[in-house]
Each structure stands twice: as C-alpha cells, then as structure tokens.
Backbone as a printed PyTorch tensor [residue, N CA C, xyz], in Angstrom:
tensor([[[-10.1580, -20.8700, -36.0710],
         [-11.4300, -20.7690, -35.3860],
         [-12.4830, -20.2940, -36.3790]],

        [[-13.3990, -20.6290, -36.1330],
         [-15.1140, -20.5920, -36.7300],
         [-16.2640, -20.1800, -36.3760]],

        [[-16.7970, -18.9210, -36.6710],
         [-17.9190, -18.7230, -35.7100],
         [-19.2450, -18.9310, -36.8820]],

        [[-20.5420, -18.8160, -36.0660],
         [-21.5810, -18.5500, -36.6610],
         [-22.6320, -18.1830, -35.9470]],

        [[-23.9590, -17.2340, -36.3160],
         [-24.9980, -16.7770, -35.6760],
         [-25.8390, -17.1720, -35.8140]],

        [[-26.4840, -17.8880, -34.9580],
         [-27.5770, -18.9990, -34.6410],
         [-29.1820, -17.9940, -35.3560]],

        [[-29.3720, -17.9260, -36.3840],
         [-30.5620, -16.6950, -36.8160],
         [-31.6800, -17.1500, -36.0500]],

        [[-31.7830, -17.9460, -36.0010],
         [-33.1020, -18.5960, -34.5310],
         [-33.0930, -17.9930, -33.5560]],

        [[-31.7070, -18.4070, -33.3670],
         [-31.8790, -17.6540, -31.2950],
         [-31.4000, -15.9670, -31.3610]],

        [[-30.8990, -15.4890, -32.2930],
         [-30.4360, -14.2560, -32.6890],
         [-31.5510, -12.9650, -32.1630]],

        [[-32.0830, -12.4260, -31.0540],
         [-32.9650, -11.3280, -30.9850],
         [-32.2300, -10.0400, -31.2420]],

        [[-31.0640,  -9.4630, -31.9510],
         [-30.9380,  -8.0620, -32.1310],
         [-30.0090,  -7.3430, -31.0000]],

        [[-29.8610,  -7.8690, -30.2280],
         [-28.7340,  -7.0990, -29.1100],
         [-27.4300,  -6.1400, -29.9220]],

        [[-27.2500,  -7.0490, -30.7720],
         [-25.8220,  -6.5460, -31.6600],
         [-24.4930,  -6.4240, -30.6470]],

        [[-24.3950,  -6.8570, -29.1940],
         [-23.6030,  -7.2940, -28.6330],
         [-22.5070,  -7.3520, -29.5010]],

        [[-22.1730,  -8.3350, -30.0120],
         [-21.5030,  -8.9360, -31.3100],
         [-20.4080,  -8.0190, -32.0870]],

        [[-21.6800,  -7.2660, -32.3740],
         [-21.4190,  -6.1170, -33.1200],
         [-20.1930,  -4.6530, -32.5170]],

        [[-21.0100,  -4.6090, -31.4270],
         [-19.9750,  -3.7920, -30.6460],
         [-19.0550,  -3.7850, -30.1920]],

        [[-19.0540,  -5.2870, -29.6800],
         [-17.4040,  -5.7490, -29.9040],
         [-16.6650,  -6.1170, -30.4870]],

        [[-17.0330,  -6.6050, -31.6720],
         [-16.0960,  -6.9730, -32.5130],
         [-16.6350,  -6.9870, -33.8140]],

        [[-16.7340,  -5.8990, -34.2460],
         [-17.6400,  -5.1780, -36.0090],
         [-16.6370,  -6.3410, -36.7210]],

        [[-15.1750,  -6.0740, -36.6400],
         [-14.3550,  -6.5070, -37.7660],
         [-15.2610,  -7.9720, -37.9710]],

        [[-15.7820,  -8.7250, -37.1680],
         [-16.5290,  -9.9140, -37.3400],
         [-17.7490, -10.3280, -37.7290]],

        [[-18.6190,  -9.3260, -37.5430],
         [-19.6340,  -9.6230, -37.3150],
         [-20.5060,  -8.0990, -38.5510]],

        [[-21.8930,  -8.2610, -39.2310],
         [-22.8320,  -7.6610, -39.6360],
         [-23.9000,  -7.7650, -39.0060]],

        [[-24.5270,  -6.4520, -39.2120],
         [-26.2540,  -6.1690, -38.1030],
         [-26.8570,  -5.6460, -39.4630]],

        [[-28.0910,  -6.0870, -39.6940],
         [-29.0480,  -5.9190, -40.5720],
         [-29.8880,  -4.1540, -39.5230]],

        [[-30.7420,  -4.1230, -40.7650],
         [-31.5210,  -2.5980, -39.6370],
         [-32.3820,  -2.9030, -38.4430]],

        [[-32.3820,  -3.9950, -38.6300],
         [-33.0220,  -5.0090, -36.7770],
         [-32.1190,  -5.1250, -36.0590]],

        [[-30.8180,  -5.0140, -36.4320],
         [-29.9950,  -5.6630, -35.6670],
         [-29.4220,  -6.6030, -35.1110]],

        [[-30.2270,  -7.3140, -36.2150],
         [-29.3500,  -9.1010, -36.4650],
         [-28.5500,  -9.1750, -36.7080]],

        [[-27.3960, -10.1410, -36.5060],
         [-26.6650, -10.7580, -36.9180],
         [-26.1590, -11.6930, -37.7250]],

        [[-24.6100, -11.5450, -38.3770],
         [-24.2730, -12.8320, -39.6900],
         [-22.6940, -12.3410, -39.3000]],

        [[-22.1810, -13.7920, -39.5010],
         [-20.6640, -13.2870, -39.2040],
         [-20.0200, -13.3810, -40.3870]],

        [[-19.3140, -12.4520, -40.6410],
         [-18.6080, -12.0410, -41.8840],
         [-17.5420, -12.9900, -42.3200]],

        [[-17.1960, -13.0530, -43.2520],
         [-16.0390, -14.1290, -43.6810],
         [-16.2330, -15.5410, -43.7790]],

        [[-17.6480, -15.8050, -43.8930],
         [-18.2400, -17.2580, -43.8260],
         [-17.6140, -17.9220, -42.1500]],

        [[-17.4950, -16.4830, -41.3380],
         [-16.8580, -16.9470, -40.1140],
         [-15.8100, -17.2000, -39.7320]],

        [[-14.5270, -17.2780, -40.7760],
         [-13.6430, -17.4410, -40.1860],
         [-13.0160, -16.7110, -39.6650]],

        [[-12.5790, -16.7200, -38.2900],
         [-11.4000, -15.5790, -37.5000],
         [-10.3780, -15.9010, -37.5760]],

        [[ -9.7320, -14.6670, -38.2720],
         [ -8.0960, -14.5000, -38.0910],
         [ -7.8190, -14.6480, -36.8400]],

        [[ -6.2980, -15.0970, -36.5490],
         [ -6.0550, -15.4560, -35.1390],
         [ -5.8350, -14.1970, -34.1070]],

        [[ -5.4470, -13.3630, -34.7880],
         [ -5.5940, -11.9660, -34.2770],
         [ -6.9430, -11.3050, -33.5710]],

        [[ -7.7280, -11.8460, -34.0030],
         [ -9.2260, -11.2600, -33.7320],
         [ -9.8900, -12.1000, -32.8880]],

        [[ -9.0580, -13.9820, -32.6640],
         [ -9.6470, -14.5630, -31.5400],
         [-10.5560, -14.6040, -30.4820]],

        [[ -9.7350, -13.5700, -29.7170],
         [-10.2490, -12.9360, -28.5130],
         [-11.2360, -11.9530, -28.5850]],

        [[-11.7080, -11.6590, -29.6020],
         [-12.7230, -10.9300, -29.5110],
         [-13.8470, -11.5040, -30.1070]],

        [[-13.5740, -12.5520, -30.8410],
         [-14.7200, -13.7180, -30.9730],
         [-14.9820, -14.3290, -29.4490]],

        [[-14.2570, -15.0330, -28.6630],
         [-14.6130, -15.1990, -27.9070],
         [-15.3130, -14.6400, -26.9120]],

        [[-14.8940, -12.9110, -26.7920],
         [-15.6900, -12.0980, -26.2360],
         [-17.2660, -12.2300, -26.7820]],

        [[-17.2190, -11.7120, -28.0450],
         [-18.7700, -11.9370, -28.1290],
         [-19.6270, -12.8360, -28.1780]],

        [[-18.8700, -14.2590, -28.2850],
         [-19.4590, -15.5750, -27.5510],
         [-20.0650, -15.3710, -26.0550]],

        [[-18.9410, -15.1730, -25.2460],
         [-19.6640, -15.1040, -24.2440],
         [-20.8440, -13.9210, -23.7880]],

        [[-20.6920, -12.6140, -24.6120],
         [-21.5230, -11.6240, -24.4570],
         [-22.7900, -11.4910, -24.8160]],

        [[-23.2330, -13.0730, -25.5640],
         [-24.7290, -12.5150, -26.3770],
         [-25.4760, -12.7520, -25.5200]],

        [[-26.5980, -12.4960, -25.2680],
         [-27.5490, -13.1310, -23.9350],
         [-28.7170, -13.9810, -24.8860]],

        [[-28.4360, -14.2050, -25.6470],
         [-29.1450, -15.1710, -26.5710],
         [-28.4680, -16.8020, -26.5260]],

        [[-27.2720, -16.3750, -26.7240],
         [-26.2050, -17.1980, -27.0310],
         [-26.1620, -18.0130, -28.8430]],

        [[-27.0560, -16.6360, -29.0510],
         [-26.7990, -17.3580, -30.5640],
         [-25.3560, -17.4310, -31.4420]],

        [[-24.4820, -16.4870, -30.6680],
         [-23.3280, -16.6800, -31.1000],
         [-21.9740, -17.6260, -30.5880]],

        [[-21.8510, -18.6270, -32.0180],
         [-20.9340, -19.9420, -31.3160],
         [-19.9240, -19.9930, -32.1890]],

        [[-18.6760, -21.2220, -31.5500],
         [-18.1970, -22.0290, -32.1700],
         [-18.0390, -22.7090, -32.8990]],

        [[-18.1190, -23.1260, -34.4640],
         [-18.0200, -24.1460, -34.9740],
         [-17.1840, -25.1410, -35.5620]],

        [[-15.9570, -24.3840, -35.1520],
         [-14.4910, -25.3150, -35.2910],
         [-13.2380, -24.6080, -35.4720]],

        [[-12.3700, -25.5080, -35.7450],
         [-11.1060, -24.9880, -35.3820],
         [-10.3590, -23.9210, -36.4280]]])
C-alpha cells in the first residue's frame, strides 16, 4: 500500500498525524507529507486507512498497492 497528501486540499488538521505519526509529518502549520515516499508497511495498514478516512479534507489517499 501507498499513501500520499494531497498539499492542495491539505488545511492542517494533522488528523493524520495523531493517528498514525509512524506515517505521516506536520510542518509548524500543520501540514502534512507522508513519510517513506508513502509506503506502508503492512503492519501499519490499518492505520493508514484510519487516517484516510479521518481527514475532513480528504487530502489523504491511496495511491496503490
């Protein structure tokens, strides 16, 4: 799995962040960039998916397998 943070739609919630740091970086705004050029260990899956569904932006997605 593959994530990435849409920096467009990205407003600062850090959602992301709180759930799943091991994934994700917040700048001092509180933007977002997902760490590892995105890739999730399979272990950490589920908590990508959590913060998929948690952003209210929805800048945080899928981009493959």
């Amino acid at each position: 799995m593959r994530i990435r943070v849409d920096e467009g739609r990205c407003q600062g919630h850090a959602r992301c962040f709180a759930l799943a740091p091991e994934l994700f970086s917040v700048d001092d705004y509180g933007l977002s960039t997902a760490l590892r050029d995105g890739e999730v260990p399979v272990e950490l899956e589920a908590k990508a998916r959590l913060a998929i569904a948690n952003c209210p932006e929805c800048a945080v997605e899928e981009v493959g397998p």
